[in-house]
N, C-alpha and C positions, 0 to 999 in steps of 0.2 A: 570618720563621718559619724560614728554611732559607737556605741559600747554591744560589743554582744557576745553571750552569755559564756563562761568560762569551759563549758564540756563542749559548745556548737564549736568553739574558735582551736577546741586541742583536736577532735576530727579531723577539723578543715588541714589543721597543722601536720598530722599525721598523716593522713591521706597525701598530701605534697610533699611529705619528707618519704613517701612512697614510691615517689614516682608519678603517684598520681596529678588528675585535677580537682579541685572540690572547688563548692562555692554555697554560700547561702544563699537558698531559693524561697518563691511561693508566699504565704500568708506570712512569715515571721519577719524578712525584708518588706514584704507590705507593712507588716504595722512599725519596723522600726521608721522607713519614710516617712508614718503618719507621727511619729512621735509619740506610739504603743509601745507597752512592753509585751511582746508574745507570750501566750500561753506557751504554743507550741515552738519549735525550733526544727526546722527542714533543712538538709543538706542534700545537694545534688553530686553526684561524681562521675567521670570515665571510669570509673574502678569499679569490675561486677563484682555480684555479691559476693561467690567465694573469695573474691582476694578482701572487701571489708571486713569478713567476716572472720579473716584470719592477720587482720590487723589489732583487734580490740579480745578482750579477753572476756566480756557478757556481750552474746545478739542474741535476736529472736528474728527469726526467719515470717516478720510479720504478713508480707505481701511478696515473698519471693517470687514467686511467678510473675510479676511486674515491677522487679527489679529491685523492690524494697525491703531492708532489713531494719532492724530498731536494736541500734546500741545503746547499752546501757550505761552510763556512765553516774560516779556518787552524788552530781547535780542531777541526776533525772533522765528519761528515755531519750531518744534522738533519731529520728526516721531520715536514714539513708537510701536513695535512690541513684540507682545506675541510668546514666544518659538515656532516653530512648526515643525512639521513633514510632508511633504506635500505626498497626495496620489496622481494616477496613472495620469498624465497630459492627458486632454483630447481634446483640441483644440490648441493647440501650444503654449499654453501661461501660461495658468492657469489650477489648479493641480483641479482633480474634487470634491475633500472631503480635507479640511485640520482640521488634527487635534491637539490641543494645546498640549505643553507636559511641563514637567519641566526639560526636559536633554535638555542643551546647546549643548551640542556636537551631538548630532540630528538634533537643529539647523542650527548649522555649517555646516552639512553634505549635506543639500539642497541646498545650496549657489552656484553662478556660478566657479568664480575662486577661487583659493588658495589665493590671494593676500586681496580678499574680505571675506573670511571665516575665519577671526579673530576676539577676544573679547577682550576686554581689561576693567579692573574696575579700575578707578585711583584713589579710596580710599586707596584699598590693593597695588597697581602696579601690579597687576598679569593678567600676556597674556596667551591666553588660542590660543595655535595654533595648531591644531590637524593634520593639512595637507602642514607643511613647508612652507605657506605662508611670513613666514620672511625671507626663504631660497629664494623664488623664487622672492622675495621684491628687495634682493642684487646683487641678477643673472638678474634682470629685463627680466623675463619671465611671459608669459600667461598663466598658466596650470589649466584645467577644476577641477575641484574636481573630484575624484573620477575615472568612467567612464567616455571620455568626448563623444563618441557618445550617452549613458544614459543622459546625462546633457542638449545635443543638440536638442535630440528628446522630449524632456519634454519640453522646450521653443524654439520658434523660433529666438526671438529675442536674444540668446546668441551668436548664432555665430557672427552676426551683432555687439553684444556688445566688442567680445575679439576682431573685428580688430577697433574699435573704442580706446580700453583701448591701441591697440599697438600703436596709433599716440596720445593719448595727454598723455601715459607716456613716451613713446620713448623705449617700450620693443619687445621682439619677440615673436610671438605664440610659444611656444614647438610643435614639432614635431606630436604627437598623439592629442593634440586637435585642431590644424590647419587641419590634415588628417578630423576629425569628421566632418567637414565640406560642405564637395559636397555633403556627403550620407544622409545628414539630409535638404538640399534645399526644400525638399517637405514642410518641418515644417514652414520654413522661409517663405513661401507662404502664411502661414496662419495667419503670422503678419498683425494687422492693420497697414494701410499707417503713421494715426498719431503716432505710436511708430517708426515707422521707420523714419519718418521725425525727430523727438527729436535725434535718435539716432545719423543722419546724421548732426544735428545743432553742436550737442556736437563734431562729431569728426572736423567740420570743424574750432573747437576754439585752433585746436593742433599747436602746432609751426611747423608740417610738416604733413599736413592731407595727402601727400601722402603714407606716411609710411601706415597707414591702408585701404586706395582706392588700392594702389597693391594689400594687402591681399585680399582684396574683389574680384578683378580681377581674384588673381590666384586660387581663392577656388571656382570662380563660381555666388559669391554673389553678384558681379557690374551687370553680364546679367540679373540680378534676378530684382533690384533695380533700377539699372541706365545702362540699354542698351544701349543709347545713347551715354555715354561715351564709354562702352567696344565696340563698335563699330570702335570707331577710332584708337584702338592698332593697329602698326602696317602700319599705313597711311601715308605713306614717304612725305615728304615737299621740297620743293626747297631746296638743302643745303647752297647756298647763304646768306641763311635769317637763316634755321633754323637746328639746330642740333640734334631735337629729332623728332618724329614722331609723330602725334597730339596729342595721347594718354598722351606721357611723357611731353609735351610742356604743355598740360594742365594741369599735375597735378602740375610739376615745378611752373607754372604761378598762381595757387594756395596758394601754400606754401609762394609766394613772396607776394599776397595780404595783407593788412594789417589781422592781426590776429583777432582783435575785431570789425572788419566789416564785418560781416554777406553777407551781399549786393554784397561788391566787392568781399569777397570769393566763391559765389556763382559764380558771372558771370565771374571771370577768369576762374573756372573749366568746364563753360558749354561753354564758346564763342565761340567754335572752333568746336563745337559736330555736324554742319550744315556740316562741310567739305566733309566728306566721300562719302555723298550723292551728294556734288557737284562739286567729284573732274573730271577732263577733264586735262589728262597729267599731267604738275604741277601746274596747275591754279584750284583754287577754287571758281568759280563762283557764287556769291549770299549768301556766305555761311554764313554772317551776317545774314541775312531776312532767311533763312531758319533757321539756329541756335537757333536765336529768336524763331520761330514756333515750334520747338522739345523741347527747353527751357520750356518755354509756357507747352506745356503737362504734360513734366515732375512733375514741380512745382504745376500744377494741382493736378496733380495722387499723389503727398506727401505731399498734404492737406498745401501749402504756404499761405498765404494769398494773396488776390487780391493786397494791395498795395506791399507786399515784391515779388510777380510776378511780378508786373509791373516795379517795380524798375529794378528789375533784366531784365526784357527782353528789358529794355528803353535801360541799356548799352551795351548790347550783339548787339542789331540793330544798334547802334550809336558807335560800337568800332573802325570799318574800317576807320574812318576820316585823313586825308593825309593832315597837315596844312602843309603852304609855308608858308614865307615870303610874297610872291605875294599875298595872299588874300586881295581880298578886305573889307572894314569896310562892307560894304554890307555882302560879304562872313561870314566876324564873327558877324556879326549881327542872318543871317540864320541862322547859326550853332549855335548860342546859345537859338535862337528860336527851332530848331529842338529837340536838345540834351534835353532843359531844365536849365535855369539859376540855379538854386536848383541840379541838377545831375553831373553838370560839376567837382565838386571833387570827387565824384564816378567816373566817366570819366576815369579824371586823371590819378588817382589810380589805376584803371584796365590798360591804357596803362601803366602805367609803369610795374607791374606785367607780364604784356604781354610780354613787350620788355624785361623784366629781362631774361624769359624763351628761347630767340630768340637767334642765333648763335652768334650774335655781339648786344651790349647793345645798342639803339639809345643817351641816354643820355636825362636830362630835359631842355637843354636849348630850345631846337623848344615849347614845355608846358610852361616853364618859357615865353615866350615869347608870346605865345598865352592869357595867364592869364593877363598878363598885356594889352593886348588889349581888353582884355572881360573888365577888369576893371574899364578900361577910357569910353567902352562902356556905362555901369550902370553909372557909377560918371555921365555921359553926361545925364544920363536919355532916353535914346532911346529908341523909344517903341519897343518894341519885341514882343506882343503881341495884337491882336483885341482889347483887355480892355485897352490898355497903350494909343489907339488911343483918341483925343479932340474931338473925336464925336461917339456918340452910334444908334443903331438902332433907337430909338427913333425918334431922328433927320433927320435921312434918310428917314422915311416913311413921315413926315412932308414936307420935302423939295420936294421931288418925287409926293406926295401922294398917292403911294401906300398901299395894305394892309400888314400887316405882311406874313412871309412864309420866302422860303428858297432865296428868291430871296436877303434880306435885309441882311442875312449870306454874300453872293457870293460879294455882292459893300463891306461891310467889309474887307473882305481875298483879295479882290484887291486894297483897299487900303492900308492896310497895307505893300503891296508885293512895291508901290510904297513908303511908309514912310519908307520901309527896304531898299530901295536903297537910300533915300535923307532926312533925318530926317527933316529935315528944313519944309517938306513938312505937317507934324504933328500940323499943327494950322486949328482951327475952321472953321476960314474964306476960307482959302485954299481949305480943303478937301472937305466943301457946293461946292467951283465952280467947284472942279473937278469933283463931283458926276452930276452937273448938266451939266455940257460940254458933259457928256458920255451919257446922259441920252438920 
């Protein structure tokens, strides 16, 4: 039916010259259906952990309490799972007793969607689909197994998962497991931020993360998650500039980021979530500097890291920038001291995302034309920074004699502010006279 991958197929093989059952399950049989090649690779078994684990010569004992071990083989990890039947869910996540069994189709039964509750052994070619998930494969639908409010109240993070699965495969929620949605938000609350941050990485890798942020919107689960966005539905714009209303301009603007930058998908969805709070008729006052600051918590509260926050809220503060022609080298000097020599293709990137999402496109020639001024900048060597200046603190407190303190900072930051206006001014000899004129 399919090719798959040379370590999933010598497990499965193993595993049945075992004695055992195995079979390919879950996301990896979904995407080869789809005609994907999996990231990951899932294998299902009757065989508990102890006996896989003393089939293969590297495991890691990743999720043993739920069955799962991660053999390691010279193509790469491989997460094995023992059959089971999961009892009654007691904190929204995880079931309170699980117990092993050897019916597959029990298996299957616990699984989130139809699309994921398949088996496949590709010794025999036999798929085992018990819930029309190859029907719902072709119809590119979401449909919960079973019950989907049952399915939703057992984990919280499923609801979160099917509008994730609707944008990076481009399908629709069906009807009754979108409905299961708002009535199980209590559940959703009792996700860890770290799962939900994973969840939110994943869907922002979709070729249109808006497709699942609506759904999030309309079922209740952006106010849950990302208030700050569901905030701005709704938030009318100069029509001039712009044709949607913050809400849609940011998920548009979005979708237009590059897809494998993490960084600038992030700060096109958030750069505009300051507005609401700072609208005054059609003007948005401040709404960079406050954006950043709601940015900022958010990325906090969904466990981001310090530098992917920082990054992220460097371009949300620095998006507003209005190049001319008129600038002066001074002017792109600041501004790449501001921005960051290092962020300026992030920058980029996010305005043109921006402008893609705007009433009228600006076009890259005003960037094209900026970039090539930053560039003869650097070629030039211009300091841009305290450390680029021919003289360090050291020298200052000799020349002065003064003691170290914040004072030997402040003749820094003012020389500098003069080498950013006359480079020339960036020699040894120079800066001694000018520290000593002022002194």
């Amino acid at each position: 039916m399919f090719t798959v991958k040379k370590g999933a197929a010598e497990i499965i093989q193993r595993l049945k010259t075992g004695g055992f059952r195995a079979y390919l399950v879950g996301g990896s049989l979904r995407d080869l259906l789809l005609g994907k090649t999996p990231e990951e690779w899932d294998i299902t078994t009757n065989a508990r952990p102890a006996e896989v684990t003393a089939l293969f010569p590297k495991v890691i004992p990743t999720g043993i309490l739920y069955g799962t071990v991660t053999v390691l083989l010279p193509d790469g990890p491989y997460e094995v799972t023992t059959f089971r039947a999961d009892e009654k869910y007691v904190d929204g996540r995880h079931p309170s007793n699980v117990r092993f069994t050897n019916d597959l189709q029990a298996d299957l039964a616990r699984r989130d969607f139809t699309v994921n509750a398949l088996a496949y052994d590709p010794e025999t070619k036999e798929l085992f689909d018990d819930f029309a998930g190859q029907a719902d494969l072709n119809m590119k639908i979401i449909r919960a197994v079973g019950d989907p409010l049952a399915r939703f109240s057992e984990d919280g993070l499923r609801p979160v998962r099917a509008c994730r699965f609707a944008a990076t495969l481009g399908f629709t929620i069906d009807g009754p497991t979108f409905d299961a949605i708002r009535p199980t938000l209590a559940v959703v609350r009792q996700v860890a931020p770290e799962r939900l941050h994973d969840e939110l990485v994943k869907l922002l890798k979709a070729e249109k993360p808006s497709l699942g942020l609506e759904y999030m919107r309309e079922s209740g689960l952006l106010d849950l998650i990302l208030p700050e966005l569901a905030t701005c539905y709704g938030v009318a714009q100069p029509p001039e500039y712009h044709k949607y209303d913050v809400y849609w301009h940011s998920l548009y603007a979005c979708d237009a980021a590059p897809k494998n930058n993490l960084t600038v998908r992030l700060a096109a969805l958030l750069h505009d979530i300051g507005k609401p709070a700072c609208k005054v008729d059609d003007t948005f006052y401040r709404h960079d500097q406050t954006g950043a600051e709601l940015a900022a918590t958010f990325l906090r509260r969904l466990k981001f890291s310090n530098a992917e926050s920082g990054a992220v809220v460097n371009l949300i503060t620095n998006h507003m920038f209005n190049y001319e022609s008129g600038w002066s080298d001074a002017a792109v000097r600041r501004f790449i001291r501001r921005a960051g020599l290092d962020n300026l293709p992030n920058l980029f990137a996010l305005r043109r995302a921006d402008t893609a999402a705007m009433e009228q496109e600006l076009g890259a020639a005003y960037l094209n034309e900026l970039q090539g001024r930053i560039d003869r900048i650097v070629a030039d060597e211009n300091a841009l920074h305290v450390a680029d200046l021919k003289i360090d603190g050291q020298a200052i407190m000799l020349a002065l004699n003064i003691p170290p303190g914040p004072k030997v900072g402040q003749i820094l930051n003012a020389l500098l502010e003069k080498v950013l206006d006359d480079p020339q001014l960036n020699d040894r000899e120079t800066l001694l006279k000018m520290i000593k004129a002022d002194a």
